[in-house]
C-alpha positions, 0 to 999 in steps of 0.5 A, a space after each residue: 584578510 579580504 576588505 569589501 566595500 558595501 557603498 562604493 559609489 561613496 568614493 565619488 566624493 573623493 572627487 570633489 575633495 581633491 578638488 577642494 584640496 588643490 583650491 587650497 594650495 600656495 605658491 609659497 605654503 609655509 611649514 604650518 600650512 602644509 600640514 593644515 592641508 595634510 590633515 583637511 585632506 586625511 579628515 576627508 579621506 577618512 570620512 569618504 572611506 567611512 561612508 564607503 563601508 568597508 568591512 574586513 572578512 575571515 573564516 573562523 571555525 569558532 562554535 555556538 552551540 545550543 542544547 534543547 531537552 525535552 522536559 514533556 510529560 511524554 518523556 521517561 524522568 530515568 531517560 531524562 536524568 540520564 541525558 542530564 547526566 551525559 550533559 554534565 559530564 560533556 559540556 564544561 562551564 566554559 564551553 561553547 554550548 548553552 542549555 535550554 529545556 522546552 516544552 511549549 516553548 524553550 527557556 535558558 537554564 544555567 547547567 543540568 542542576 538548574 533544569 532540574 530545579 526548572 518550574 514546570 506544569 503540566 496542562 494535561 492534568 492541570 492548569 499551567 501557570 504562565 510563568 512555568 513550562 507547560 509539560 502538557 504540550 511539546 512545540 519542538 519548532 518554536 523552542 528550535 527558533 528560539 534557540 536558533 535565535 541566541 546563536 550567533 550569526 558569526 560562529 558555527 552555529 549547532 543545535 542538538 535536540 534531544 527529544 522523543 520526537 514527537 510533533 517534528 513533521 515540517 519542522 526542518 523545512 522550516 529551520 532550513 528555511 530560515 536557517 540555512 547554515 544551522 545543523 541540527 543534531 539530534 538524539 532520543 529520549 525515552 518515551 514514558 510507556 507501560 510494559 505493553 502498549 497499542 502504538 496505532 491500528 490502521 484500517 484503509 477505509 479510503 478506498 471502498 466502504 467495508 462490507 459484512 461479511 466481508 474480511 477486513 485487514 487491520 495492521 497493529 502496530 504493538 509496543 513492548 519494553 521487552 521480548 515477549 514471545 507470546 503476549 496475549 491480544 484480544 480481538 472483539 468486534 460485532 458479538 465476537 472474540 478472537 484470542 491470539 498469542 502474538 510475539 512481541 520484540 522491544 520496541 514496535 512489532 506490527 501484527 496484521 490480523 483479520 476480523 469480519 463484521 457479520 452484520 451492518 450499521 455502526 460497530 466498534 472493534 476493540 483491541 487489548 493487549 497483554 490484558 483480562 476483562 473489566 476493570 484489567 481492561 480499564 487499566 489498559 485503555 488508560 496505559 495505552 494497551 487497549 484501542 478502539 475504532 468505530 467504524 460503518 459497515 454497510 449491508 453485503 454485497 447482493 449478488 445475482 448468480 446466474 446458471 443452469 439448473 443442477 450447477 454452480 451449486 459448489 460456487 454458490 456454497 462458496 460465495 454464501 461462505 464468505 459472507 455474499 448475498 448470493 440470489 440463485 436464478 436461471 439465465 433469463 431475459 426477465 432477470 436482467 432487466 435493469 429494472 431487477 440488475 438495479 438491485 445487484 451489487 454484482 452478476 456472475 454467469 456461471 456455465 451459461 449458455 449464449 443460446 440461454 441468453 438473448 442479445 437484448 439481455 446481454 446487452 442490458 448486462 453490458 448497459 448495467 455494467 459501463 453506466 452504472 457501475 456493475 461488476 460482472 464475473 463471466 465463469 466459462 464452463 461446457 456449455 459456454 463454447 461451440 459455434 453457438 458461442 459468444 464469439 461477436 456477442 453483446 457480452 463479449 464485447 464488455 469481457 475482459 476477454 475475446 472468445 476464439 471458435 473453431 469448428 468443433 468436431 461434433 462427431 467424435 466416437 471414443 473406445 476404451 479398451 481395459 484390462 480386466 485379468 486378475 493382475 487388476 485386481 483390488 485398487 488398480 481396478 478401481 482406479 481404471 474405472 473411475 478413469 473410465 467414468 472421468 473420459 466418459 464425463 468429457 463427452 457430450 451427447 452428440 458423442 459416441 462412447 464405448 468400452 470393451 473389457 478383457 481378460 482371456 475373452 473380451 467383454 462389450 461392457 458398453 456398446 459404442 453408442 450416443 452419450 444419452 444417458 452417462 448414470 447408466 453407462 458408469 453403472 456398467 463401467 462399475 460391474 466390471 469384475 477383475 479375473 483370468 489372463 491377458 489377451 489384448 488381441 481380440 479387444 482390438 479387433 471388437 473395436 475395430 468391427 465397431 468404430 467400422 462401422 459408424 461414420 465420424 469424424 474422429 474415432 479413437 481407441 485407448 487401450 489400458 493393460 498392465 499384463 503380457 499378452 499372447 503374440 499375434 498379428 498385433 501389427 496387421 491389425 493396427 494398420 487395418 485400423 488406421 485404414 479406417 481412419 483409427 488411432 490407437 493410443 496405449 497405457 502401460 501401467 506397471 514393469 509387468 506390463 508389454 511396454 514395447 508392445 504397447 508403444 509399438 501398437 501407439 505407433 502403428 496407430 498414430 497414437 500416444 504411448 504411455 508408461 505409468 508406475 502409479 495407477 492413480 495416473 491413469 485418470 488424468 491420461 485418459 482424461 487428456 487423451 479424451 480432451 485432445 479428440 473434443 473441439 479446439 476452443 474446449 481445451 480440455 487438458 492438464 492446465 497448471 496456472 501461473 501468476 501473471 499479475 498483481 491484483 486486490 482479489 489476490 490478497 491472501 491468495 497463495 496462487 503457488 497452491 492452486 492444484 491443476 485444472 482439466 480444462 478451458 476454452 479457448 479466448 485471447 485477451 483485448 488490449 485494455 484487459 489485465 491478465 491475473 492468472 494464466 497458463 502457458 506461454 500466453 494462456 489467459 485463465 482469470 483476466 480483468 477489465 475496466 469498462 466503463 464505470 464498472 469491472 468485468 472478470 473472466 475465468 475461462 475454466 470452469 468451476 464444476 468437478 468437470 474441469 475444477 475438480 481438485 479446485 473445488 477442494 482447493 482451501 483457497 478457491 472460497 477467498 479467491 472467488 469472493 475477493 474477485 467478486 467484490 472487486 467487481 462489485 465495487 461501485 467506481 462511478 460517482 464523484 471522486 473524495 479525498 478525506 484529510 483528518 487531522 487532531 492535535 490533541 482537542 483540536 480536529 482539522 478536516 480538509 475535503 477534495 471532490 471531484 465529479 466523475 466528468 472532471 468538474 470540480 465538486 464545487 456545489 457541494 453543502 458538506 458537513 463534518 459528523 462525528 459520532 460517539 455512541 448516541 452524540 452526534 456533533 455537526 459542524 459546516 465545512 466551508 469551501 475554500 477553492 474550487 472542490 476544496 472544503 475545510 473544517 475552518 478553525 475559528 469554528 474548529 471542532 474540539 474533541 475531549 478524550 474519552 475511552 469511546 471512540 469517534 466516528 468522524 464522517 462526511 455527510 452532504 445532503 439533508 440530515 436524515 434518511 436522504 443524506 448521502 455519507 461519504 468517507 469517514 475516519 475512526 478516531 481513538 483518543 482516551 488521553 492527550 497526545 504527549 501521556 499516549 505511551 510509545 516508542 521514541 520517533 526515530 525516524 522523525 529525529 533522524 529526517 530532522 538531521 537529515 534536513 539540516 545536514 545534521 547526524 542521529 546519535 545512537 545515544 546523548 553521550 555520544 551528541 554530547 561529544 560530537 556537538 561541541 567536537 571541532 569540524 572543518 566547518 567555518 563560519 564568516 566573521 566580520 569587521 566593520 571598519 567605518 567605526 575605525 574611520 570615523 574615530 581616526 576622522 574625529 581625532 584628525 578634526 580635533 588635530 585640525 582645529 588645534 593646527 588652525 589655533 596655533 597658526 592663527 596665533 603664529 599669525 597675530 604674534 607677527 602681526 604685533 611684531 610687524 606693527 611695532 617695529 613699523 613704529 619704531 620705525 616712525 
């Protein structure tokens, strides 16, 4: 048993003790002196020990343990009679444990029968009286402290917290704080609830404000007491109604649906779960089914779309779709003077040549988009590449993307040579010509196009001639008639004489067939071919077709050989060999996109589902830029960008049946299109907020953060808290507290009743009025104090609670019955003050001291008298 000093510097005095004693010594003591000096010396020896504190330790592992049961209105009386029950059959009469309940704050009961018979109120229906817990309100953190406090300091000390969770944020901080060696063991109590219930709705209005027209996520996070497989949800917001079936688990299922507002101004959003109408709704508010939410939905985002006449049509419909504000115009000096791009959320340039679009005005775009926030979608198209391109302009300067030009080839002939015999016939046919129809819209006008049939004869269906008109050469393309045999041999020989005899700088043949032909000198005249500087490329569609033939001939003419079973492939051959004559930075070929970054115009988006694409020019991405979809191993096809204080995108396909055909009937393309536009759109200048709401019950916290987009503190700001509920409108001042800090200060703190309506909480700064600026806002749903909204148990704050103070979570308060009180290597430090002990052995040895000092004064005179009478005697 160790003995610690706590005041050693009292045996100092031990000093001059000694020194006293050893005054009082004698040459000759007697017996009676001796031990007066024996007892003077041990007195003042144990009074120097005394003052010295010494004080004995050990280790005990003896408990004391305090039970806390929650008795709120929150928790379910059968939840509550069962823990009762679990109490009386675990801790006996003489144990270490003693009971409490709380609510707002903890009383002492003697057992569970006494708890049971413990007055109680409930201040959420009515009055409290101040002698009786108040069921209405739970204060978990003062009922711990109380607890804690009876406990003694020289005992294991554990509490076990039976309770539904509520109200538990920041209490274990502060019980390890103060009770550093406490463990707290916890354990659920069932919450009152109905069958079904709304245990929250959460919408992020942080961020952005919402827009019309614009799908907005919401997360609901659903209550049941049972598995119900398909319980009815009813959705209503802005005029409308949406009816789902959602499958509901016991406990809390979380469910994200979508719901669009189609106009502006304040609207409120409702959610009913597992009721019908009317008074069945009432019901519902009141048993916690129902949830409602007021929210601000501002007017579309206006968007300027910019393209030639006779495009975009497609992406137009698909923005106006999705609830845009879409104004249609060709490109234009005048519309893009900051004057009329004040009035745009966002620009989209659609196919839009650079030659359309002077350098004044495209750098008034890229002014728009870094000082005033604009957004900015570039969409490439055919019009969009070439030496005439964007490559070192204004525009590409603000993209998220660099344009790569090589020369283009402008002189490139293209000759299609089709079988036509009568093993075409039907589908097959069709196909072929609509293949041709695909190679021939790759063309520009400075291309040469033609195309020869053949069956037993060859047929000039088009004349190798400019691409002028393409509606009249797909006319003659559809006339061709399947019939006879195949002979490819003289339709080499027509391409020939005719690529022969115009100077290009590309020519090429592609030769379709799906018969055999008759033998000829098919290698001599290949090779004459090439002598004019002509590739063949072949298409052998079908096992009936010359296949070794035809890959021969692709040899010979330096060329590509294809072997096809399907004939609906031959378009997208020829429109890949059609692509690889054309210019490089138009690389017009088979593109499957890939995901290659994460981004909030992806939300929703299955990118996996995206059909391929036919074509893309050529750009590389800058370094500050963020690459969402590519293609290849370093291919950008959708890259973003910020710039300044607004956002440019890039999509380096087009969106027209050129190169977008299967994408313009993708399903997915309208979201895609819409959510990188209003990513763009979205403004980013302006001061940065940070909106902190809080409500205990009546009681509204509100906490500010400003920033100024240069960096300042936001610290000349007059905010005000506005809170809305349907016509009321209740103004209250928040007050700065710090630099860009304001606070809704409690002295003047906002006090909200419930109600089956909902808040609409808000920060306004300015005049009232028409010119006061709006900043975030929150919605706020409150038909009933906190402690009757029905839900699930806190599981997760009980189990954090334990965490906190090295305590555990018990599944059940059987089981936190047994283990709170169960033995455990746990000890605590028990103390012995041994000054008391000195101090009584100091009082005993000075009575023991007066008594030898009586008795050897006494000794003293008996022979003072005797000495005096035998002196007389004596005389």
């Amino acid at each position: 048993m160790p003995i610690a000093l706590q005041e050693p510097l009292w045996l100092l005095a031990a000093v001059p003790v000694a020194a006293l004693l050893w005054s009082q010594r004698s040459d000759r003591p007697d017996r009676q002196r001796r031990r007066l000096l024996w007892v003077r010396g041990s007195l003042l020896i144990a009074v120097v020990l005394a003052l010295a504190e010494p004080v004995a330790t050990w280790r005990t592992r003896e408990l004391d343990v305090a039970v806390l049961v929650d008795v709120s209105a929150s928790i379910e009386p059968a939840s509550l009679n069962r823990a009762l029950e679990a109490i009386e059959s675990g801790l006996g009469p003489d144990g270490p444990a003693r009971l409490f309940a709380y609510a707002d704050r903890a009383a002492t009961v003697a057992g569970a029968a006494d708890l049971r018979r413990l007055e109680v109120a409930d201040s959420s229906t009515a009055s409290a009286g101040a002698a009786a817990l108040d069921r209405g309100n739970t204060r978990p953190g003062a009922a711990l402290h109380q607890a804690a406090a009876t406990l003694r300091p020289d005992r294991v000390r554990r509490v076990l917290l039976l309770s539904d969770g509520q109200r538990l944020a920041g209490v274990g901080a502060r019980v390890v704080a103060e009770y550093p060696d406490l463990r707290v063991d916890t354990a659920a109590l069932g919450r009152t609830a109905p069958p079904v219930w709304i245990e929250s709705v959460e919408l992020d209005e942080s961020d952005r404000p919402l827009h019309a027209g614009e799908p907005h996520s919401w997360v609901l996070r659903l209550g049941s007491r049972s598995s119900l497989p398909e319980a009815p949800l009813i959705l209503r917001g802005g005029g409308a109604e949406e009816r789902h079936s959602v499958a509901l688990s016991p406990g809390v299922t979380t469910v994200e649906l979508e719901w669009t507002f189609a106009e502006p101004g304040i609207q409120t959003f409702e959610a009913v779960l597992g009721t019908g109408e009317g008074a069945a709704a009432s019901r519902a508010a009141s048993e916690g089914a129902m949830w409602r939410g007021s929210l601000r939905i501002v007017a579309p985002h206006r968007v300027l779309l910019l393209a030639p006449q006779n495009h975009s049509a497609d992406l137009q419909r698909l923005l106006q779709a999705q609830g845009l504000r879409v104004i249609r115009s060709t490109p234009s000096r005048a519309a893009l003077s900051p004057s009329s791009l004040r009035s745009y959320d966002a620009v989209v340039l659609s196919n839009v040549a650079a030659d359309s679009l002077p350098e004044p005005a495209q750098r008034v775009l890229g002014e728009w988009v870094s000082e005033e926030g604009g957004g900015l979608l570039f969409v490439a198209g055919e019009e969009t590449f070439g030496e005439e391109g964007y490559r070192n302009s204004p525009l590409e300067r603000v993209l998220p993307l660099d344009f790569e030009i090589e020369e283009e080839r402008s002189e490139v002939a293209l000759m299609i040579a089709l079988d036509k015999s009568y093993s075409m016939k039907g589908p097959k046919m069709d196909l072929a010509k609509e293949a041709a129809k695909a190679a021939l819209g790759m063309l520009n006008e400075q291309h040469r196009f033609g195309l020869v049939a053949f069956d037993w004869h060859t047929h000039d269906i088009v004349g190798l001639q400019f691409v002028r008109d393409q509606e009249r050469l797909n006319q003659r393309v559809d006339r061709i008639e399947a019939s006879a045999q195949t002979n490819f041999y003289p339709a080499l020989e027509a391409c020939l004489e005719q690529l022969s005899e115009v100077e290009s700088e590309v020519k090429h043949v592609i030769l379709v067939s799906d018969g055999r032909t008759y033998p000829d000198e098919y290698e001599q005249l290949v090779l004459r071919m090439r002598q004019e500087e002509i590739t063949v490329s072949t298409v052998a569609i079908g096992v009936e077709s010359d296949r070794e033939l035809l890959a021969d001939i692709a040899d010979w003419g330096d060329g590509n050989a294809y072997t096809i079973e399907d004939p609906s492939s031959v378009q997208s051959i020829l429109i890949d060999e059609t692509m690889n004559q054309l210019p490089d930075s138009a690389r017009e070929e088979t593109i499957l996109v890939e995901l290659r970054g994460q981004s909030d115009a992806l939300t929703g988006v299955d990118v996996a589902s995206a059909p391929e694409l036919y074509g893309r020019i050529a750009a590389v991405a800058k370094d500050s830029a963020e690459v969402i979809l590519g293609a290849g191993e370093s291919d950008p096809i959708l890259a973003s960008r910020y710039v300044g204080l607004g956002k440019t995108w890039m999509f380096t396909s087009d969106l027209e049946p050129r190169w977008a055909s299967d994408w313009l009937r993708w399903p997915e393309l309208g979201r895609l299109v819409a959510q990188v536009v209003r990513d763009a759109a979205d403004r980013r200048a302006g001061a940065e907020w940070e909106f902190d709401l809080d409500r205990r019950d009546e009681v509204l916290e509100a906490a500010l953060s400003v920033v100024e987009e240069d960096g300042r503190f936001g610290s000349d700001l007059s905010p005000r808290l506005v809170v809305l509920r349907g016509d009321r409108r209740i103004e209250a001042p928040l007050q700065r507290t710090g630099p860009g800090l304001y606070r809704l200060v409690s002295g003047e703190g906002m006090l909200l009743a419930p109600s089956l309506e909902p808040y609409r909480v808000e920060v306004h700064t300015g005049p009232a009025g028409a010119a006061e600026t709006i900043g975030p806002g929150r919605t706020i749903f409150y038909p009933a104090r906190d402690e009757l909204r029905p839900g699930a148990p806190d599981i997760a704050a009980l189990a954090e609670l334990a965490v906190e103070t090295s305590g555990l979570f018990h599944e059940t308060v059987a089981a936190a019955v047994g283990a709170i009180t169960a033995p455990s290597a746990d000890t605590a430090v028990r103390r012995f003050d041994l000054w008391s002990v000195l101090l009584v052995a100091a009082t005993l040895l000075f009575l023991a001291e007066l008594l030898l000092r009586r008795r050897r004064r006494q000794t003293a005179t008996v022979t003072s008298v005797s000495d005096t009478a035998r002196t007389r005697s004596a005389a």
